[in-house]
C-alpha positions as CSV (number, residue, x, y, z in Angstrom):
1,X,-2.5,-24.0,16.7
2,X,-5.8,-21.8,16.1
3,X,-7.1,-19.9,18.7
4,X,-11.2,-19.5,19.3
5,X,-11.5,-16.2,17.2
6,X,-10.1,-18.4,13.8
7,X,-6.2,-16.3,13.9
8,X,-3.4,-19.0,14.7
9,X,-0.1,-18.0,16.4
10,X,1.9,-16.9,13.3
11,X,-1.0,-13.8,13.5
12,X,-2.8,-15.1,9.9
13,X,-6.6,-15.8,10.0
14,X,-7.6,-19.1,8.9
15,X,-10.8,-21.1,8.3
16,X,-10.6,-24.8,7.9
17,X,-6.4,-25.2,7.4
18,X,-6.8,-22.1,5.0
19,X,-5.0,-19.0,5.1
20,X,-7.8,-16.7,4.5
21,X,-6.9,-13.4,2.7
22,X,-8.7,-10.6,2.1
23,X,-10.8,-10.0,-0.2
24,X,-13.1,-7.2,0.4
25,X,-14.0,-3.8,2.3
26,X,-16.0,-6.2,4.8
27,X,-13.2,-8.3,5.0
28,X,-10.8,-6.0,5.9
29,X,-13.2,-3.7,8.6
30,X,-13.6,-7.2,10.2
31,X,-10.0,-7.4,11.1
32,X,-10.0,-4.4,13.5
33,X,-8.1,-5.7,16.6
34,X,-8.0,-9.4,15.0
35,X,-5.2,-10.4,13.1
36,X,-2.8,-8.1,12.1
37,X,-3.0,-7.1,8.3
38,X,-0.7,-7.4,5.7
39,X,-0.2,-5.3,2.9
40,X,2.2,-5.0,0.0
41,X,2.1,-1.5,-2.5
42,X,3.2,-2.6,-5.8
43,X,2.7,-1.6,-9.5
44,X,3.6,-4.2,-12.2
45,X,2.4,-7.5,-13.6
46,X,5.2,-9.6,-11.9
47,X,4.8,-8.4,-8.4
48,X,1.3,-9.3,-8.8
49,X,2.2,-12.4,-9.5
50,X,4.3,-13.2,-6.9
51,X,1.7,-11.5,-4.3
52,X,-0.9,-13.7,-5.8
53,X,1.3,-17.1,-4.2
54,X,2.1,-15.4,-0.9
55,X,0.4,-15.0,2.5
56,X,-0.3,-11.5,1.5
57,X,-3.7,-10.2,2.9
58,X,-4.3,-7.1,0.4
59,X,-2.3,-5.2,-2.2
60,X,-2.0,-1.0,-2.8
61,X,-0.7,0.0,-6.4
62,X,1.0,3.4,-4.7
63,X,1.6,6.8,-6.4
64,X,5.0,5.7,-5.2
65,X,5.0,4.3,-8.7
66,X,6.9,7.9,-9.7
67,X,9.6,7.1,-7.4
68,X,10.1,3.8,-7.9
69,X,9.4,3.0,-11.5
70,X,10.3,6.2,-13.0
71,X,12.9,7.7,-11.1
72,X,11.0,11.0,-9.9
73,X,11.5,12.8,-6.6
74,X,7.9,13.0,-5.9
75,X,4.6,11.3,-6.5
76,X,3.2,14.1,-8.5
77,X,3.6,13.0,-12.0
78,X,1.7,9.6,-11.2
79,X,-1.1,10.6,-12.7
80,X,-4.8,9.2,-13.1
81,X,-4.3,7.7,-16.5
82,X,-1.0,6.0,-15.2
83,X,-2.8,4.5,-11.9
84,X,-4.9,3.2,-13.6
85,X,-2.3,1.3,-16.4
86,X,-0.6,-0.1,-13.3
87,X,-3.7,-0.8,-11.2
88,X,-4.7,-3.1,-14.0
89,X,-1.4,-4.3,-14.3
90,X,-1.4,-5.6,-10.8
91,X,-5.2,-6.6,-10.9
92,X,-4.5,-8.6,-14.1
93,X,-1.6,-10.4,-12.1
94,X,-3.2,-11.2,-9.0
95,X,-6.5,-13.0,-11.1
96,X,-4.1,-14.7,-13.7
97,X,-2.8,-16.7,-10.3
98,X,-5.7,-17.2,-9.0
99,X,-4.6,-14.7,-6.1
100,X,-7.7,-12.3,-5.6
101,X,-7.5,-10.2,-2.5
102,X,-8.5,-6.6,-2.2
103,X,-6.8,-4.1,-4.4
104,X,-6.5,-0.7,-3.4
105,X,-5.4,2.3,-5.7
106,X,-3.9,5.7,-4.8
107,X,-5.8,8.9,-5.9
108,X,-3.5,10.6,-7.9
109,X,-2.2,14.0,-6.4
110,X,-4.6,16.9,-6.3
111,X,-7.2,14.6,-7.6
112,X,-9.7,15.0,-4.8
113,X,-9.2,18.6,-4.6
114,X,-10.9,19.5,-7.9
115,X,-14.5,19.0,-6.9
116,X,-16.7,15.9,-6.7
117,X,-17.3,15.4,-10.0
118,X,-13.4,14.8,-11.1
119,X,-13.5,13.0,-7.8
120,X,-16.0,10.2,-8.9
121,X,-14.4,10.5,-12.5
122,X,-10.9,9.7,-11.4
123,X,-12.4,7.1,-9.3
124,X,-14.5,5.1,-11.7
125,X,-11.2,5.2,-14.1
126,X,-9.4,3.6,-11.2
127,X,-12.4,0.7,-10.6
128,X,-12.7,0.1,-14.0
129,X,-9.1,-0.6,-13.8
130,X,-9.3,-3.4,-11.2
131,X,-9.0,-2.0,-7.9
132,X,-12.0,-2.1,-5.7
133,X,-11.3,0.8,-3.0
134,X,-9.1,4.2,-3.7
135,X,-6.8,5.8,-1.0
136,X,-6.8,9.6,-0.6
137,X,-4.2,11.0,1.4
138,X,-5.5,13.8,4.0
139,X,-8.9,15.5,5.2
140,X,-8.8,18.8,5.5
141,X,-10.5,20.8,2.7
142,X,-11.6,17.4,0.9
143,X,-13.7,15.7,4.0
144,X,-16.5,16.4,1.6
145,X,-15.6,14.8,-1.4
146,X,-14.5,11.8,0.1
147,X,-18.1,11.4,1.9
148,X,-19.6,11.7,-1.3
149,X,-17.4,9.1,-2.6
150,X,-18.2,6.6,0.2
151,X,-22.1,7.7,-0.2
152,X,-21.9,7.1,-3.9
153,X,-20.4,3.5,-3.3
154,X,-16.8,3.7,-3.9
155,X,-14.9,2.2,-0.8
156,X,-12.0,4.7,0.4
157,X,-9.2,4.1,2.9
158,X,-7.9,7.1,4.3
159,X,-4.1,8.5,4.6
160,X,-2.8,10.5,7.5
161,X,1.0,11.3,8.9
162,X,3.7,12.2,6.4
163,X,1.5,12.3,3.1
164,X,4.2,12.5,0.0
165,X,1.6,14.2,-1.9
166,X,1.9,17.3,0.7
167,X,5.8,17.0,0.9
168,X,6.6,20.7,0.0
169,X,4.3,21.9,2.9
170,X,5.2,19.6,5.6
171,X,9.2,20.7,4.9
172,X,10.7,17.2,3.6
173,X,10.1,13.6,4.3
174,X,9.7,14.3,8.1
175,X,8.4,12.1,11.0
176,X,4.6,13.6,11.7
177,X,3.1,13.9,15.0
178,X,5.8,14.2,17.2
179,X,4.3,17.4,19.7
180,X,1.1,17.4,21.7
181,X,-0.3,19.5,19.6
182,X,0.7,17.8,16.3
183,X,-0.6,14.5,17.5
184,X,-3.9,15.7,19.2
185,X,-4.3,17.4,14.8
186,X,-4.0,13.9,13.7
187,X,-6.5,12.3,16.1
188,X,-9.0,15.1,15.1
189,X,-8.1,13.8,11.3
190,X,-8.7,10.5,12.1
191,X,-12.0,10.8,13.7
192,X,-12.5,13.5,10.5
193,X,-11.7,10.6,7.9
194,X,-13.6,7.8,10.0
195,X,-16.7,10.2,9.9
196,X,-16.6,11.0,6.0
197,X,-16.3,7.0,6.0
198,X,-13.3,5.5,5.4
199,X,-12.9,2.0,5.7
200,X,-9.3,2.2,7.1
201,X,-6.6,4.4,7.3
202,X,-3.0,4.7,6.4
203,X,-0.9,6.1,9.4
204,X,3.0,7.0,7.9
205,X,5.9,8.5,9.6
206,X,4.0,8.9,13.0
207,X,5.7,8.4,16.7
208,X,4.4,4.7,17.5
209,X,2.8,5.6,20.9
210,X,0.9,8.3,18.8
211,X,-0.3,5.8,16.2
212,X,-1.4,3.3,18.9
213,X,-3.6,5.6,20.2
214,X,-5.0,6.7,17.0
215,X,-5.4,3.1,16.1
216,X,-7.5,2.7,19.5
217,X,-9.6,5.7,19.1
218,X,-10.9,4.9,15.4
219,X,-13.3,1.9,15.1
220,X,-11.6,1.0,11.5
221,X,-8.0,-0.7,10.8
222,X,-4.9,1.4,10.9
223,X,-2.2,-0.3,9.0
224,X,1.0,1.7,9.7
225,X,4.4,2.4,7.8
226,X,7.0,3.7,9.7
227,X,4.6,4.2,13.1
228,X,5.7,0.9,15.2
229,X,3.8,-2.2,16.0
230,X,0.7,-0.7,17.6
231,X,-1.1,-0.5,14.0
232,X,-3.8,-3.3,12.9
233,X,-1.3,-4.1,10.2
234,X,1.6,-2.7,8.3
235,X,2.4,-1.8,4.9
236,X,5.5,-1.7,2.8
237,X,6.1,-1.1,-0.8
238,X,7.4,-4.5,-2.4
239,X,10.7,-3.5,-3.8
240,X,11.7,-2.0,-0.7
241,X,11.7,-5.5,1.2
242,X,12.8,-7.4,-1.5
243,X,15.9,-5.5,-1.4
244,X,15.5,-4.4,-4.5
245,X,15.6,-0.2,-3.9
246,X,19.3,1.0,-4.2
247,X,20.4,3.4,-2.4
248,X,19.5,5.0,1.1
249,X,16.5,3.4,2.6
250,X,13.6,4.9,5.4
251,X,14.7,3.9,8.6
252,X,11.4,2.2,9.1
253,X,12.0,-0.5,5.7
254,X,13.3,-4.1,6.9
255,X,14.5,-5.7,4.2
256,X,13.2,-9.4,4.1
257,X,15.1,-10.8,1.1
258,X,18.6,-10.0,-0.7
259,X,16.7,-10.0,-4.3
260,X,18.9,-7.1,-5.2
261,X,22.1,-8.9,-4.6
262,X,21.1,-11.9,-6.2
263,X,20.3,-9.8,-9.0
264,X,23.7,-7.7,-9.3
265,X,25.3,-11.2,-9.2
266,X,23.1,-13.2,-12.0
267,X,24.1,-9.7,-14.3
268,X,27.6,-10.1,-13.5
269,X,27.4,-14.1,-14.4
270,X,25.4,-13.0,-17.5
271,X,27.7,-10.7,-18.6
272,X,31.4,-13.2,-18.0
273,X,29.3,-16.0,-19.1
274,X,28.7,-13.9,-22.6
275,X,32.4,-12.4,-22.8
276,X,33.5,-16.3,-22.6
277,X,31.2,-17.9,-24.8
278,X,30.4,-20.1,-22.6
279,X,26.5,-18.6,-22.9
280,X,24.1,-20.3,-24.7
281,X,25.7,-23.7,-24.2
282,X,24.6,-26.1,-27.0
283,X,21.3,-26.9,-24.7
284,X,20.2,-23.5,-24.8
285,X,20.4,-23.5,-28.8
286,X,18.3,-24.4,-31.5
């Protein structure tokens, strides 16, 4: 079933039988109180690929690259040169399937608090790489610089809540928003970010009644992580619900696959199947 505005009742917009995914800044701003949007962060070749078959509407490469490729306990050692290896990545294995949708790339931490002109740098290095629109996390004493971004043509989606690149101030990995006070901050942010002229914003770790109400005060989509259902979409980073992070895992992750368990039990196979000999069978010989 389709309803009149072209979104069927799984939620995905569609033109003709065709799940239509997103494929540009237009795109996307056009989804504000349509269909909810979906996006996957993810930083290699093979994610790419697999995004590139799914229902996916748009993909981030995230900073979180630090913590998830590399092991780090921040994001502050993804730097510009290493966005953009794994924004290409990704962009190379969303077009070798045939799976274009918009790619959006973090800026790299204090990277839009250096002036402009490292600003527009950092951001053509990202572009060149693949991606088509840059996220920078927070407003406050870079408003400026992400104006003159937008005015200089480079799409930017904004970042607001618990921003990992700001972890030391906020105290930890901690919920954001949760007085009066603290929520009516993030609403001036928003309408901060959406006048500097973002083209969406990232709301993370934020009380969901606070994030629907940002979400209805802003005229561009909010696509939440961790701050409930009220959002215009969600985000989640693609190892995390593939079940493929070990250890503890954010209260606000669903994992929607057992990848990691099928994984620990094709190793184990491997390694019995080697010990007996019984791997490579004469098949898998030449």
């Amino acid at each position: 079933m389709v309803w009149s505005n072209g979104v069927d009742t799984a939620g995905r917009a569609r033109q003709g039988g065709v799940f239509l995914m997103i494929t540009s800044v237009l795109e996307f701003r056009a989804r504000k109180g349509l269909a909810p949007i979906g996006m996957v962060s993810a930083h290699t070749h093979w994610e790419a690929a697999l995004l590139a078959e799914s229902a996916v509407d748009c993909v981030l490469v995230g900073d979180s690259l630090a913590t998830v490729i590399d092991g780090e306990a921040t994001t502050f050692s993804a730097t510009p040169e290493i966005m953009a290896r794994h924004t290409a990545a990704v962009a190379r294995g969303l077009g070798a399937a045939g799976g274009r949708r918009l790619l959006v790339a973090d800026f790299p931490f204090l990277a839009a608090r250096r002036g402009t002109a490292h600003a527009v740098e950092v951001a053509a290095l990202l572009l060149r790489a693949g991606a088509q629109a840059v996220k920078i996390e927070g407003v406050d004493g870079h408003a400026d610089v992400i104006a003159h971004l937008v005015q200089s043509g480079v799409p930017v989606m904004g970042h607001l809540g618990l921003t990992p690149q700001t972890v030391h101030a906020l105290g930890g990995y901690k919920v954001q928003g949760k007085t009066a006070a603290a929520a009516d901050d993030l609403l001036r942010q928003a309408r901060a970010l959406e006048a500097a002229g973002v083209f969406g914003m990232v709301l993370e770790c934020v009380p969901a009644a606070v994030a629907t109400e940002l979400t209805a005060a802003v005229s561009v989509p909010t696509i939440g992580i961790g701050a409930g259902a009220g959002c215009d979409g969600q985000v989640l980073v693609m190892t995390d619900l593939l079940g493929l992070t070990p250890g503890r895992r954010p209260r606000f992750v669903r994992e929607f696959a057992r990848a990691g368990e099928a994984a620990r039990a094709g190793l184990a196979a491997f390694a019995t199947a080697t010990a007996a000999r019984t791997f490579p069978a004469a098949e898998e010989s030449y």
